[in-house]
MDAnalysis code that builds the backbone (N, CA, C; Angstrom):
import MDAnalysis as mda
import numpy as np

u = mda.Universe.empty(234, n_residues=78, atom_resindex=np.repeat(np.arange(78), 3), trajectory=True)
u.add_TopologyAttr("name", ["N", "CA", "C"] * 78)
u.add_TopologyAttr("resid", np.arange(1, 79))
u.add_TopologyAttr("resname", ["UNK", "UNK", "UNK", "UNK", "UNK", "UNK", "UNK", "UNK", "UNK", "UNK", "UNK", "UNK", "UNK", "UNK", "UNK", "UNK", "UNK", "UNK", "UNK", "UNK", "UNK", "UNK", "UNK", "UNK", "UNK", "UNK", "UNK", "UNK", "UNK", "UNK", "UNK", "UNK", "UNK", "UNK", "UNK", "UNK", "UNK", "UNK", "UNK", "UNK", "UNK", "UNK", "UNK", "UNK", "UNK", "UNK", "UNK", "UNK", "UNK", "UNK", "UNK", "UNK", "UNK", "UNK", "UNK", "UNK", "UNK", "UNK", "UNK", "UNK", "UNK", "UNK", "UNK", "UNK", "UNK", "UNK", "UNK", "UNK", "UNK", "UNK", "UNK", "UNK", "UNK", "UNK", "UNK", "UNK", "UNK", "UNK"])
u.atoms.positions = np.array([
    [-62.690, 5.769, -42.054],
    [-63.938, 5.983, -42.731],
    [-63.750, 6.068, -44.235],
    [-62.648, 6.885, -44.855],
    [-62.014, 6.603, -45.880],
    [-62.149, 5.465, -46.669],
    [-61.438, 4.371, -45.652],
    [-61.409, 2.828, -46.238],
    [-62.862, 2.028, -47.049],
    [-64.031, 3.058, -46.466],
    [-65.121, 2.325, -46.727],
    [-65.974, 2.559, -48.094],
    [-65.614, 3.817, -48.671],
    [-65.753, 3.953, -49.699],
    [-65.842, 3.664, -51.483],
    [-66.622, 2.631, -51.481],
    [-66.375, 2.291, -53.288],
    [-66.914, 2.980, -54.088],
    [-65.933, 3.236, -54.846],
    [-65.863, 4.162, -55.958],
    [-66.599, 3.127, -56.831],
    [-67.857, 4.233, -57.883],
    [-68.138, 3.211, -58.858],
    [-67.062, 2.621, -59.774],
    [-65.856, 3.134, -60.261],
    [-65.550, 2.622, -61.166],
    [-65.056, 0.985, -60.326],
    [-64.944, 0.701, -59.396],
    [-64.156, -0.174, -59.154],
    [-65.642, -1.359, -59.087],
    [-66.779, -1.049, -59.285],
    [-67.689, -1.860, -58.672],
    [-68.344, -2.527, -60.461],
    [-67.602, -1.548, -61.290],
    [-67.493, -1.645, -62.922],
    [-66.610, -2.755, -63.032],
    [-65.659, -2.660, -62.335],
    [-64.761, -3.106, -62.794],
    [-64.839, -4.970, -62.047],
    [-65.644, -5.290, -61.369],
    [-65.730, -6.292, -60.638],
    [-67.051, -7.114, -61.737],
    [-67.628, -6.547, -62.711],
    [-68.648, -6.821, -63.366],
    [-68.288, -7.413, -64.441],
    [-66.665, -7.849, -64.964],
    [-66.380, -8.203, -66.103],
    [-66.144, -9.275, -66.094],
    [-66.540, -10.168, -67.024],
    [-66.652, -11.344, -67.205],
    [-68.274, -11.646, -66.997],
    [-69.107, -10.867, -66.662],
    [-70.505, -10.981, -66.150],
    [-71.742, -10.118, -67.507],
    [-72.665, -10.878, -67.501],
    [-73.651, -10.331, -68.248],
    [-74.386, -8.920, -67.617],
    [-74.026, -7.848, -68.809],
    [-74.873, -6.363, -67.779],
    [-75.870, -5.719, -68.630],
    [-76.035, -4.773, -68.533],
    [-76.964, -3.858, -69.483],
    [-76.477, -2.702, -69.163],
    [-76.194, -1.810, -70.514],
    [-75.812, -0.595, -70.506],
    [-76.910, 0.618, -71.257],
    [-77.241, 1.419, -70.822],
    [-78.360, 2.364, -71.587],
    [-77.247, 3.348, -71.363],
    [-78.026, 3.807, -72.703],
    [-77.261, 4.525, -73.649],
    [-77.887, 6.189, -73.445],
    [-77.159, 7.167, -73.419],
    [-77.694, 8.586, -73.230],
    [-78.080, 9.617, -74.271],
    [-78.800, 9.755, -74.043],
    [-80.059, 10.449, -75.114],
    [-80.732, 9.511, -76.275],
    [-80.791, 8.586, -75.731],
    [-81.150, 7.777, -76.602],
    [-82.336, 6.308, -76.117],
    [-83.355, 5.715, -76.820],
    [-84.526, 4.786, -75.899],
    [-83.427, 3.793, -76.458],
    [-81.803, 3.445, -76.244],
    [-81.515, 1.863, -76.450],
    [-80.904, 1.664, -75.394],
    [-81.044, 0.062, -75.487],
    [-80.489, -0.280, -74.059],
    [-79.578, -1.955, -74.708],
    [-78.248, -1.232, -74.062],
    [-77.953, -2.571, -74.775],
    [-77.562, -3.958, -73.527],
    [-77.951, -5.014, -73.872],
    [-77.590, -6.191, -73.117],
    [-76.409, -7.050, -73.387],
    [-75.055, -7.432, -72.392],
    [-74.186, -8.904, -73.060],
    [-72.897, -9.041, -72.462],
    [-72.132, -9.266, -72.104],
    [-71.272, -10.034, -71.206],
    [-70.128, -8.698, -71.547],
    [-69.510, -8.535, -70.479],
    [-68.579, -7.257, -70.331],
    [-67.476, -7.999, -70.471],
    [-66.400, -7.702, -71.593],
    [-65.160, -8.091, -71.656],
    [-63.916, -7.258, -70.975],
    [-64.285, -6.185, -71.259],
    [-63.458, -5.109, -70.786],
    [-63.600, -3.761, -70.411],
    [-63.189, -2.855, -69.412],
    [-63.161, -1.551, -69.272],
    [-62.182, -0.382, -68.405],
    [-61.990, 0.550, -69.322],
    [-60.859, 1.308, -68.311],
    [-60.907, 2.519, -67.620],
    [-60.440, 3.242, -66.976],
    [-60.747, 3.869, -66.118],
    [-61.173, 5.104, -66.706],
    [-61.700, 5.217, -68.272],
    [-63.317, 6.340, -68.819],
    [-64.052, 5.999, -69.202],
    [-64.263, 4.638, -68.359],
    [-65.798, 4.030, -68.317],
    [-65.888, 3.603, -70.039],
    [-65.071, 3.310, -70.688],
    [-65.394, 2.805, -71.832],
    [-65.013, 1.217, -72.277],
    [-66.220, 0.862, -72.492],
    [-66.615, -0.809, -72.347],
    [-66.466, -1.711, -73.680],
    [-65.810, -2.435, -73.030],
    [-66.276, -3.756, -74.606],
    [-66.946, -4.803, -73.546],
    [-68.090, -5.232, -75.114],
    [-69.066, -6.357, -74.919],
    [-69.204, -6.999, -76.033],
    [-69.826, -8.418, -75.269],
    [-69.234, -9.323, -76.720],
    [-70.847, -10.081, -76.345],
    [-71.593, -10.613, -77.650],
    [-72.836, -11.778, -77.323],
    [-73.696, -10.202, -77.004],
    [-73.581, -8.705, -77.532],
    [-74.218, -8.099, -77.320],
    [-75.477, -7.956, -77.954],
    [-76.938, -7.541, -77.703],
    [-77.974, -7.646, -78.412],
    [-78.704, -5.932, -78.077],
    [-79.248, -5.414, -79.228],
    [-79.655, -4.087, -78.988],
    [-81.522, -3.964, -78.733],
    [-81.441, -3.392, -77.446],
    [-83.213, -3.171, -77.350],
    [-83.643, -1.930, -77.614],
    [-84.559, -1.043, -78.739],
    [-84.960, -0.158, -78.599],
    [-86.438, 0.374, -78.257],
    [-86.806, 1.079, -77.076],
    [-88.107, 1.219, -76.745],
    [-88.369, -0.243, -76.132],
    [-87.935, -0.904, -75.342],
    [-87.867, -1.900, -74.874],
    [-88.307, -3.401, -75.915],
    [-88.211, -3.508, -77.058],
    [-87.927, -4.308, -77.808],
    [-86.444, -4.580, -78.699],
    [-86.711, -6.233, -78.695],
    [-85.513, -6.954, -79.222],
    [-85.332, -6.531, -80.494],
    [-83.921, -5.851, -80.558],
    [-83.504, -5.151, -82.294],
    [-82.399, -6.022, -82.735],
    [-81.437, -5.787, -82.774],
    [-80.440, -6.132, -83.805],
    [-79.603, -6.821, -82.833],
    [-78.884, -8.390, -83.211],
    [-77.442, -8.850, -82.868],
    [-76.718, -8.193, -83.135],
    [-75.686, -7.817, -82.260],
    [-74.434, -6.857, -82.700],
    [-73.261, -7.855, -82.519],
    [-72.934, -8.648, -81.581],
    [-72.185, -9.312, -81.376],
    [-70.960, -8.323, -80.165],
    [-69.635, -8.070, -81.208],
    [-68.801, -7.404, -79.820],
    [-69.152, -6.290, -80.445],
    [-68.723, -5.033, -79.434],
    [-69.004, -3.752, -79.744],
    [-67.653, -3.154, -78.233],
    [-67.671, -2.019, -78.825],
    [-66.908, -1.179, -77.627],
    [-68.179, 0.145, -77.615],
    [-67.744, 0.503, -76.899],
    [-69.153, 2.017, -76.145],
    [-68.257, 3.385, -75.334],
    [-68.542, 4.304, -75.868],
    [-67.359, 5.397, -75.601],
    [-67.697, 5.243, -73.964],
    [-67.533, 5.722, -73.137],
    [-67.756, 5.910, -71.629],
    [-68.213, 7.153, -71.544],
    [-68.573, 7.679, -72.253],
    [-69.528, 9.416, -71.932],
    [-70.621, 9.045, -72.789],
    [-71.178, 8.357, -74.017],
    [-72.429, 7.747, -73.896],
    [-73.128, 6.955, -73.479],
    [-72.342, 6.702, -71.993],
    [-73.050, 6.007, -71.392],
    [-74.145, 6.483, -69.864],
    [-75.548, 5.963, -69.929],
    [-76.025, 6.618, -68.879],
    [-75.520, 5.762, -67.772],
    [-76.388, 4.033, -67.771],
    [-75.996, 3.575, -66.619],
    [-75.400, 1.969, -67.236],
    [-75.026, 1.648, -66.048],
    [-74.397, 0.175, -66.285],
    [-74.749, -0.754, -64.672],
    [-75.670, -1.972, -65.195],
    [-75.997, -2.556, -63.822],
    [-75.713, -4.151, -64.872],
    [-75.639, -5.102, -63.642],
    [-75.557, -6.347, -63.322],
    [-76.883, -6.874, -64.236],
    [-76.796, -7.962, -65.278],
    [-78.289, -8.148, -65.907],
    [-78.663, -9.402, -64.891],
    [-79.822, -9.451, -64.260],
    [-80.428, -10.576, -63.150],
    [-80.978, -11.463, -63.611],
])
């Protein structure tokens, strides 16, 4: 039963190379753009990243890294 268990980080970790969205904690931004990298404290680089605040299009950032404790969530962008 053990065996069946995925841990989020590993379901993070299957997301790279893939376009995601990460929102950000305590904060209305949400950022969108292809996950280059991340290690096991959830702290991310993204590259082709673009910043939304209050659900509008803000600023090109391009790459960025993101500590892994400001982060709320991280999903798959559809």
């Amino acid at each position: 039963m053990v065996n069946s268990i995925v841990l989020p980080i590993k379901k993070v970790f299957a997301l790279v190379d893939s376009h995601i969205i990460v929102e950000i904690k305590d904060d209305a931004r949400i950022m969108k753009g292809r996950l280059v990298a991340v290690d096991e404290h959830l702290n991310v680089q993204m590259d082709q990243t673009t910043e939304y605040v209050d659900g509008q299009r803000g600023r090109t950032l391009g790459t960025v890294v993101i500590r892994g404790s400001n982060i709320l969530t991280i999903a798959p962008e559809l």
